[in-house]
C-alpha positions in Angstrom: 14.2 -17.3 2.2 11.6 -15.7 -0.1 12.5 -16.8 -3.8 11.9 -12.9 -4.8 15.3 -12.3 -2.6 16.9 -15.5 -4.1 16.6 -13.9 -7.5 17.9 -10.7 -6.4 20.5 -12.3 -4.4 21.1 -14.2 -8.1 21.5 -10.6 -9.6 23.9 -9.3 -7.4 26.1 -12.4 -7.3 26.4 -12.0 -11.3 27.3 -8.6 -10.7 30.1 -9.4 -8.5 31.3 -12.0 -10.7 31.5 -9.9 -13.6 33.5 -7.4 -11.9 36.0 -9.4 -10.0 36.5 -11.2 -13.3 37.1 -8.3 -15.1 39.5 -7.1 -12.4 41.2 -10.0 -11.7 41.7 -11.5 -15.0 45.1 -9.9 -16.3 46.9 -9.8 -12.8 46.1 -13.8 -11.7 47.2 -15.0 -14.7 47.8 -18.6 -15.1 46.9 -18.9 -11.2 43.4 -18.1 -11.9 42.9 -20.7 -14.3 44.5 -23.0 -11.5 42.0 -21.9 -9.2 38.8 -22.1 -10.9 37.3 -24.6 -8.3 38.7 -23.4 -5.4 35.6 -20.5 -4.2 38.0 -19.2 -1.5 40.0 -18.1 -4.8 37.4 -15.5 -5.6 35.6 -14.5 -2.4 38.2 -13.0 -0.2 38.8 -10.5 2.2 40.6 -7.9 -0.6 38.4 -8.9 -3.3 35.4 -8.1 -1.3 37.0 -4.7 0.1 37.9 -3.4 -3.2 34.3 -3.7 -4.2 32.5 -1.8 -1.9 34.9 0.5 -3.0 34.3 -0.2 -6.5 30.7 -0.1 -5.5 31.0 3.7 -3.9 32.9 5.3 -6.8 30.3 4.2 -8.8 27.7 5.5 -7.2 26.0 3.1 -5.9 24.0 3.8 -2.4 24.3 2.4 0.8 21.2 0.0 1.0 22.5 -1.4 -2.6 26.1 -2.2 -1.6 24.7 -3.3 1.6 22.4 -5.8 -0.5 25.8 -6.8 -2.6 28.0 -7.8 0.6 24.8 -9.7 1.7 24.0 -11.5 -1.2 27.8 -12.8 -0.9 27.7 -13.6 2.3 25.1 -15.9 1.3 27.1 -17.5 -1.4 30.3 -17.8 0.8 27.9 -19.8 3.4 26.4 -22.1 0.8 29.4 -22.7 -0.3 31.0 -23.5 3.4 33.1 -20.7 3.5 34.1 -18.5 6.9 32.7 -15.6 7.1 34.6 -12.3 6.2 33.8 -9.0 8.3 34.1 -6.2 6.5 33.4 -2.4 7.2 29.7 -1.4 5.3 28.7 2.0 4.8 25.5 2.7 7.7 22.5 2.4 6.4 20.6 5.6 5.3 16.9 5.6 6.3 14.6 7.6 4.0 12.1 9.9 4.9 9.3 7.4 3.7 6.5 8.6 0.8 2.8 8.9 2.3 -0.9 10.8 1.4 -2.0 13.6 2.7 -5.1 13.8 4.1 -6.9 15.3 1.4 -5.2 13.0 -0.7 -6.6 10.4 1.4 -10.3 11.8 1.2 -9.9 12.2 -2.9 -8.4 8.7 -3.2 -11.4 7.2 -1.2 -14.2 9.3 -2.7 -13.3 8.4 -6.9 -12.8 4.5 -6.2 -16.1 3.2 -8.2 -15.3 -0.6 -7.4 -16.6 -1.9 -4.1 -13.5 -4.5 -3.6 -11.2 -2.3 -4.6 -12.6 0.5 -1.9 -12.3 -2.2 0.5 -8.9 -3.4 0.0 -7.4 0.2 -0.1 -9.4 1.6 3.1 -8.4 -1.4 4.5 -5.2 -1.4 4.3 -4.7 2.5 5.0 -7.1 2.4 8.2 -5.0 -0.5 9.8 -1.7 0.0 8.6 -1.7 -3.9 8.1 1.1 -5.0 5.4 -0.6 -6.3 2.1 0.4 -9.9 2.8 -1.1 -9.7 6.1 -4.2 -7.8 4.4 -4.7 -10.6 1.6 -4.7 -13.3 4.2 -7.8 -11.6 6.0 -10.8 -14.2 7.1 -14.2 -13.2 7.4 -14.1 -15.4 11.1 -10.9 -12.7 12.0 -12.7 -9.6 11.6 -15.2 -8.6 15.0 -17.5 -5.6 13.0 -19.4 -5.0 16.7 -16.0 -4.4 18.3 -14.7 -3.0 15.1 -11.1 -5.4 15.2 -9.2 -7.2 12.7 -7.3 -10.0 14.0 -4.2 -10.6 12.2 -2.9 -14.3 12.8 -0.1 -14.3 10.9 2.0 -11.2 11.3 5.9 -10.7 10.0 7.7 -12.1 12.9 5.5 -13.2 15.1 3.1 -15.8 16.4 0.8 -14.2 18.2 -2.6 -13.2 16.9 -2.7 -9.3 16.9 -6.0 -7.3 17.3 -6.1 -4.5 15.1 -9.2 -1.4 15.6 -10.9 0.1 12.9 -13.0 2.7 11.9 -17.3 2.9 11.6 -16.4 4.2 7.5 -14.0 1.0 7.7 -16.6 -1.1 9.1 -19.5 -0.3 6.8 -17.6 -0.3 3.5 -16.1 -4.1 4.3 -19.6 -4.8 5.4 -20.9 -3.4 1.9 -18.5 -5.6 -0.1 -18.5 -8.4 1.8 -22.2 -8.7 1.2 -22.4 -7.7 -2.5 -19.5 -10.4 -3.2 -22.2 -12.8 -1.4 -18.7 -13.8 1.2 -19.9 -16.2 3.9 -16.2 -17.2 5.1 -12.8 -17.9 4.2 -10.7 -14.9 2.6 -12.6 -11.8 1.7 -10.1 -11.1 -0.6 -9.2 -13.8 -3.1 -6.2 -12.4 -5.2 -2.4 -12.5 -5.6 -0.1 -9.4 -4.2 1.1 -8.6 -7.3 -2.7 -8.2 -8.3 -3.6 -6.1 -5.4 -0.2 -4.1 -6.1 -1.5 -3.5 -9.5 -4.9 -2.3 -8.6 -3.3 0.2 -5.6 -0.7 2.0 -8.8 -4.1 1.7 -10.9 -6.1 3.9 -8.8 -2.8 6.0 -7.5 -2.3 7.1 -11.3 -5.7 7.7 -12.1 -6.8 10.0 -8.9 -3.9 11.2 -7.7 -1.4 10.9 -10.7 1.1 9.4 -8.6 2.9 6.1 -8.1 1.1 4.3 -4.7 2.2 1.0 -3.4 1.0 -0.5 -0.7 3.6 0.2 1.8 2.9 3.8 0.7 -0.8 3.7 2.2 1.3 1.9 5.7 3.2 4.8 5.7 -0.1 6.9 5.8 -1.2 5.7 8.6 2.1 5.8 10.7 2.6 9.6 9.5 -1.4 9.9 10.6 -0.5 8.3 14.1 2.9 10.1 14.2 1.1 13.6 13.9 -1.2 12.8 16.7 1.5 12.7 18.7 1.5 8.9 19.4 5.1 8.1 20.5 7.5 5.7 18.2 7.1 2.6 20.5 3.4 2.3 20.1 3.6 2.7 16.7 6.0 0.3 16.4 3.5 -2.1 18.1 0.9 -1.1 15.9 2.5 -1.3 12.9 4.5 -5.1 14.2 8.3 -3.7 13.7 10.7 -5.6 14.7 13.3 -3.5 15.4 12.3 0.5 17.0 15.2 1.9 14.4 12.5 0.4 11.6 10.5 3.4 12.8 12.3 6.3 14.2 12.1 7.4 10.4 9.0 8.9 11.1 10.5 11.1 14.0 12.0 13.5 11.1 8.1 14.1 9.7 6.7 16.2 12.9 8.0 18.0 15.4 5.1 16.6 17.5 7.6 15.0 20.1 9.5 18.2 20.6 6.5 20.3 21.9 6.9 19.1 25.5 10.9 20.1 25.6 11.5 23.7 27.8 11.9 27.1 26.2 14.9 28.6 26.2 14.9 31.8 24.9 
């Protein structure tokens, strides 16, 4: 487990503690205080019932509380407790944010650093996640063929050949011989630096907040509007799970264009 979910995990653990504390304090008395060691004492069935429903009258939405009953699971299984099945709100998938094309164009055309240009074209030409991007070799990129082979992708073990575009090709080719590259990574920097620099450039050309999943998102909405169906995107983009993608079936109406008239 990544130590980034650990911590929130941490968070939302602290959270529940507070609260079932707070609840549970004046009506367990005496009982409590005999309790304090046994963990089956405060992670039950009721307790963990009441809040998700503590959790929805206040608001909270349904990827958060599902985070909170997760996080506990986790505890209760450290701690060699059964599992408790509860009933969790579904999951609501958001239309995700992306650039326009001439968003795209503007973004690409005002980026005055070399690297940076690379990284960003990169990563919206491929649609590779910025983890998979950062661990880039100059042996797993073909310029004659124009593919990127990805070697360690989310969930899988299986190299996966990626195409790019001629602008793609000659702007990595650019930067990889002004930086003087010759092999290993061609880009030699931490996520939350390449995060930074992708908000950087977001704010200043675009005034707006970019991540890297946002530029992903840009080229599944791109591959979407060309009518390319949701289980090849899936494979381009490495989802797991189709439901992952069917988000972007609410951005066009691409799909429905083949369905009879009836009127």
């Amino acid at each position: 487990m990544k130590i980034s979910t650990i911590l929130t995990y941490t968070s939302l653990l602290d959270q529940y503690r507070s609260w079932e504390a707070e609840t549970y304090w004046r009506v367990e008395g005496a009982e409590r205080v005999k309790n304090l060691h046994n963990h089956a004492w405060f992670f039950n069935k009721e307790k963990i019932e009441a809040y998700i429903d503590y959790l929805k009258k206040t608001g909270k939405s349904s990827s958060t509380i599902i985070s909170s009953i997760a996080a506990i699971r986790w505890e209760m299984k450290n701690l060699g407790l059964p599992p408790v099945e509860v009933e969790l709100p579904p999951k609501i998938q958001k239309i995700p944010q992306w650039l326009e094309p001439f968003e795209v164009e503007k973004l690409l055309a005002n980026i005055p650093l070399l690297r940076d240009l690379a990284l960003i074209i990169l990563l919206l030409d491929t649609g590779v996640r910025i983890s998979e991007a950062l661990n880039i070799h100059l042996e797993d990129i073909d310029f004659e063929e124009r593919i990127v082979f990805i070697n360690k992708r989310k969930g899988s073990y299986i190299p996966v050949a990626i195409p790019f575009t001629e602008r793609t090709k000659n702007i990595l080719l650019n930067y990889i011989t002004t930086a003087k590259i010759t092999s290993g990574k061609i880009f030699t920097m931490h996520i939350a630096t390449a995060e930074r620099i992708i908000k950087r450039w977001g704010q200043i050309i675009l005034n707006k907040n970019i991540t890297p999943h946002v530029l992903r998102h840009t080229k599944a909405v791109a591959l979407r509007k060309a009518g390319v169906s949701l289980e090849d995107i899936a494979d381009f983009l490495g989802h797991k799970s189709i439901e992952t993608t069917r988000r972007y079936a609410r951005i066009t109406a691409t799909h429905l264009k083949e369905l009879p008239e009836t009127i």
